[in-house]
C-alpha positions as CSV (number, residue, x, y, z in Angstrom):
1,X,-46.5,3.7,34.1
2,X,-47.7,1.6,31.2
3,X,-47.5,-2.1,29.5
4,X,-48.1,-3.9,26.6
5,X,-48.4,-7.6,26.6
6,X,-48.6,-9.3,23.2
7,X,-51.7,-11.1,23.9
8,X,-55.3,-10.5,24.5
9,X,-56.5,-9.3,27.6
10,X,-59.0,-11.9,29.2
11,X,-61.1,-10.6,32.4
12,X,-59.4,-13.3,34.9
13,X,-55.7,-11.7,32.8
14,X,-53.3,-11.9,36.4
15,X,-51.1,-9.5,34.0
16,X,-53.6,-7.0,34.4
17,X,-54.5,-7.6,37.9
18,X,-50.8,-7.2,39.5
19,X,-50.2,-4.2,37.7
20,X,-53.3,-2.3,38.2
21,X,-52.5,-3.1,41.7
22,X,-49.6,-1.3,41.3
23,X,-51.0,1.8,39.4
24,X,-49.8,1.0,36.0
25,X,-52.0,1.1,32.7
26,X,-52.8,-2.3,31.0
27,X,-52.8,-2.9,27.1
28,X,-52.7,-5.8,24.8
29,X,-53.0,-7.2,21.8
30,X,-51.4,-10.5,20.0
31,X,-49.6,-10.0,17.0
32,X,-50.1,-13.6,15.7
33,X,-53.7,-14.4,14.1
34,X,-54.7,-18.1,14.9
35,X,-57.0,-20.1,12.8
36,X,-58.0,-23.7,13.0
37,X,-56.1,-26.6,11.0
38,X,-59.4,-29.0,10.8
39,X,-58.5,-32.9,11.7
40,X,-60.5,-36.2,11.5
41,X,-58.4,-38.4,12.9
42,X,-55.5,-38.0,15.8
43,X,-52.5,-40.5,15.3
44,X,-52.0,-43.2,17.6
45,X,-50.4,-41.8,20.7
46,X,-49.6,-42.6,24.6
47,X,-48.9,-39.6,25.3
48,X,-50.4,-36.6,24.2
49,X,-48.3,-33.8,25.4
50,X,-49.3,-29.9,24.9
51,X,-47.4,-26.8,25.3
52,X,-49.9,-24.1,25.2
53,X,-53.5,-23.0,26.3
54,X,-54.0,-22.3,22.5
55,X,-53.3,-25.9,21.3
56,X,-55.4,-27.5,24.0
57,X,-58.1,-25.0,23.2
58,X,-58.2,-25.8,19.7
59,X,-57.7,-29.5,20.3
60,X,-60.8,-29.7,22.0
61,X,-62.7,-27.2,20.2
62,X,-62.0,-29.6,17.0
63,X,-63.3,-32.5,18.8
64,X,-66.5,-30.7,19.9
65,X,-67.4,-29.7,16.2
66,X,-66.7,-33.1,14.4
67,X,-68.3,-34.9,17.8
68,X,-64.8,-37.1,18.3
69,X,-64.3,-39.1,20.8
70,X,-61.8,-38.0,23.5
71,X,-58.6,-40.1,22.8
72,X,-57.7,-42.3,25.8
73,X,-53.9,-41.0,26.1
74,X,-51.9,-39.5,28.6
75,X,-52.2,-36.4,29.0
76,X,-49.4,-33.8,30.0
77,X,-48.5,-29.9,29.8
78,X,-45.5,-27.9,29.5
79,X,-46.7,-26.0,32.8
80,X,-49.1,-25.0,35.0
81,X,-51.1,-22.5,33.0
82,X,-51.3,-25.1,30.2
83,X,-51.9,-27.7,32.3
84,X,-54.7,-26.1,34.0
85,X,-56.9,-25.8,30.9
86,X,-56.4,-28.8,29.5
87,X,-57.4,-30.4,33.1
88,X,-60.3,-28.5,32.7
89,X,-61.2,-30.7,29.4
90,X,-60.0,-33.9,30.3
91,X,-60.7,-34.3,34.2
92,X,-56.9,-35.0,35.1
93,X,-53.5,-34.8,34.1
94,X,-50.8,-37.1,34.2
95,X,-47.5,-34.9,33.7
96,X,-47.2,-31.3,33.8
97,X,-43.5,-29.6,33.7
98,X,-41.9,-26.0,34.7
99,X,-42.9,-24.0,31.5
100,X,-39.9,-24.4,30.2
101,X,-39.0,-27.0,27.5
102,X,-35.3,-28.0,28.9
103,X,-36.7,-28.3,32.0
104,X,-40.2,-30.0,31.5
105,X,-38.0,-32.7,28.8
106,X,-36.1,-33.5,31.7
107,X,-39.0,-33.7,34.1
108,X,-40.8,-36.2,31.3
109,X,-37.9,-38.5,31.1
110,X,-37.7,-38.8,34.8
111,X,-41.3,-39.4,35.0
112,X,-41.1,-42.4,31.8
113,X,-38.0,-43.9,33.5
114,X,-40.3,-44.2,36.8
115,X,-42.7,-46.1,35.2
116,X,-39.9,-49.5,33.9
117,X,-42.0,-50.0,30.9
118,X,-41.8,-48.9,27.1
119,X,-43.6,-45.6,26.0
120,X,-46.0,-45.5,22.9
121,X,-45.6,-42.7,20.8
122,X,-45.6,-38.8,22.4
123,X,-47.8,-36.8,20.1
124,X,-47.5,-32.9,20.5
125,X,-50.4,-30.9,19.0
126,X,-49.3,-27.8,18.0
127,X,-49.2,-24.5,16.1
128,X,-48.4,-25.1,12.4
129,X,-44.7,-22.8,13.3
130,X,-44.4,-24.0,16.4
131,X,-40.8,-24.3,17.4
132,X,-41.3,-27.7,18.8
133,X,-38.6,-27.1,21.5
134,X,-39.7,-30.0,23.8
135,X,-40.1,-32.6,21.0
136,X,-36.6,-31.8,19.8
137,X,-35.0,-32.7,23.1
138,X,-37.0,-35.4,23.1
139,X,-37.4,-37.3,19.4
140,X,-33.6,-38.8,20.4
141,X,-35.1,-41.6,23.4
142,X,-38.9,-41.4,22.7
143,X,-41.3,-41.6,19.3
144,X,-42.5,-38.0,18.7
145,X,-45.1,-36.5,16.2
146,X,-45.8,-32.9,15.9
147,X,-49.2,-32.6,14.9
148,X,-50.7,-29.7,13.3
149,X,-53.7,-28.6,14.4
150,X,-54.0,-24.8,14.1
151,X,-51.9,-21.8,12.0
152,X,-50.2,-18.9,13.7
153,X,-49.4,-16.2,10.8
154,X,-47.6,-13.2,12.3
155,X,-50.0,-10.2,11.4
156,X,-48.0,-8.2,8.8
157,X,-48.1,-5.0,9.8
158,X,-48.6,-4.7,13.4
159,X,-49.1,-0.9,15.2
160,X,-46.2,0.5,17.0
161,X,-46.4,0.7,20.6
162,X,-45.6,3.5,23.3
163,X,-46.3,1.9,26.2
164,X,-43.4,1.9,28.8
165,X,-42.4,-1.7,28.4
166,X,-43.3,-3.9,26.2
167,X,-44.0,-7.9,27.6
168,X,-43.8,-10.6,25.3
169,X,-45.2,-14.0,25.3
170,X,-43.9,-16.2,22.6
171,X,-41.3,-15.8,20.2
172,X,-43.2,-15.2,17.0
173,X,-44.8,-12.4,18.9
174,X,-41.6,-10.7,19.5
175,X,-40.2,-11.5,15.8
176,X,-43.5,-9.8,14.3
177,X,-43.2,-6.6,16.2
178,X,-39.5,-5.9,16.2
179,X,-39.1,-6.8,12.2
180,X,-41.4,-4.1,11.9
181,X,-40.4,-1.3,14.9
182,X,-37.5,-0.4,17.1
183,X,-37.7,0.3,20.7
184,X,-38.8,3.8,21.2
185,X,-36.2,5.8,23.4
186,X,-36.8,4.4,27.3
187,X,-39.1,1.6,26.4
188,X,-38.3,-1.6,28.4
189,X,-38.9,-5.6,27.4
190,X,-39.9,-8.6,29.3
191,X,-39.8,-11.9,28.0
192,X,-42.3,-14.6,29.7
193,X,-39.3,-17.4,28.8
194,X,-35.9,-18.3,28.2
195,X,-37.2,-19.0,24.1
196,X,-38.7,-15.9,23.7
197,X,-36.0,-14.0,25.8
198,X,-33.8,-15.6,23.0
199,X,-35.9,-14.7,20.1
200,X,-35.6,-10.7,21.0
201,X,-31.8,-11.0,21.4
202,X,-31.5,-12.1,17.9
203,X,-33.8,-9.0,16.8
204,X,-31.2,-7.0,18.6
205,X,-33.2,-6.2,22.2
206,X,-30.3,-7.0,24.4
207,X,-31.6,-6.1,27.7
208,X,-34.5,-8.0,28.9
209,X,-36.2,-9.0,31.8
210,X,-37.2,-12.4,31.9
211,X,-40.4,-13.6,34.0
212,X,-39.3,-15.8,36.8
213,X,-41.6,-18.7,36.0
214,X,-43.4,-18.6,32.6
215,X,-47.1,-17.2,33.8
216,X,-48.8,-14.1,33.5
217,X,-48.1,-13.7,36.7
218,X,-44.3,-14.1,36.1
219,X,-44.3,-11.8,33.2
220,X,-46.2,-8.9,35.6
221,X,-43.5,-9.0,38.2
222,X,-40.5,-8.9,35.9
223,X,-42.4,-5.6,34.6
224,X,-42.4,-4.3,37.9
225,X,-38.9,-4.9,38.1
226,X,-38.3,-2.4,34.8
227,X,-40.7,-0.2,36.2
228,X,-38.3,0.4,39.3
229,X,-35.1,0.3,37.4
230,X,-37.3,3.4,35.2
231,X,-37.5,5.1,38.0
């Protein structure tokens, strides 16, 4: 069996190293193309809240080159995989949620509510498209700013695949590839989350499995899942 997932292939990738386990062929390639969105100055936040490894990469990538000073802010993640690279820059972390945005605004307002005070203003850096799904179900009880700090363009015309299912890990990665292609006859797709699992229905992929927690990890195991139903 083979998979695609719609990102590049680190050497620590867990997507890679569940399946191989299991005999399958790894590929993968994005088809967004990131670029920095240069910044010397953050706005004034309490919270600075990020939803992806690639915004807290190029946060702190930014801050390096222009030699900024690491705000002092809160700091919190959508999920775990976020949240464990941005720890990895800032030395601790002060809310991290599920990996879903209903869930993790939930989580967050529990977490404020705890704390019997007023909160500052919740910055959210973020891709140039991103869909802002957390700040949206939050901007109604808390000051939000989405702050641009890198571009996602979807590549224009990304290769077909033929791998036997086809993983995807964001939304504009599944809108890219499917304005472009159809599912080949027998091809599968997994969605890493409820928003991207909602993006391919409205390309017209009805069937989908969706990764039981929002990590490579998850994504893997919902694969094997359509691997078995393929058989």
């Amino acid at each position: 069996m083979t998979a695609f997932i719609s990102r590049a292939l680190l050497p620590d990738s867990e997507f890679r190293s569940v399946l191989r386990a299991h005999g399958w062929k790894v590929f993968g390639q994005s088809f967004v193309v990131l670029s920095p969105i240069p910044f010397e100055q953050i706005p004034e936040a309490e919270w600075l809240f990020f939803s992806s490894q690639n915004a807290v990469r190029f946060f702190f990538q930014n801050l390096q080159k222009r030699h900024m000073e690491v705000p002092k802010a809160q700091w919190a993640a959508l999920g775990p995989s976020t949240g464990r690279v941005l720890e990895s820059f800032t030395g601790k972390l002060d809310f991290i949620g599920t990996g879903e945005p209903k869930g993790s605004a939930q989580l967050f307002r529990r977490h404020c509510a705890r704390l019997q005070r007023s909160i500052g203003t919740v910055v959210f850096p973020a891709a140039r498209r991103s869909r802002q799904s957390v700040m949206n179900l939050l901007q109604s009880d808390f000051s939000c700013i989405h702050f641009e700090i890198y571009d996602n363009q979807p590549l224009n015309d990304p290769m077909p695949r033929t791998e036997d299912v086809l993983a995807f890990t964001s939304p504009l990665n599944a809108e890219s590839y499917f304005k472009r292609h159809a599912l080949l006859p027998g091809q599968r797709v997994a969605a890493i989350g409820g928003t991207t699992d909602r993006m391919l229905q409205q390309m017209g992929i009805s069937e989908t499995a969706i990764a039981a927690e929002p990590t490579e990890r998850g994504l893997a195991e919902a694969v094997l899942t359509l691997g078995t139903i393929s058989n």
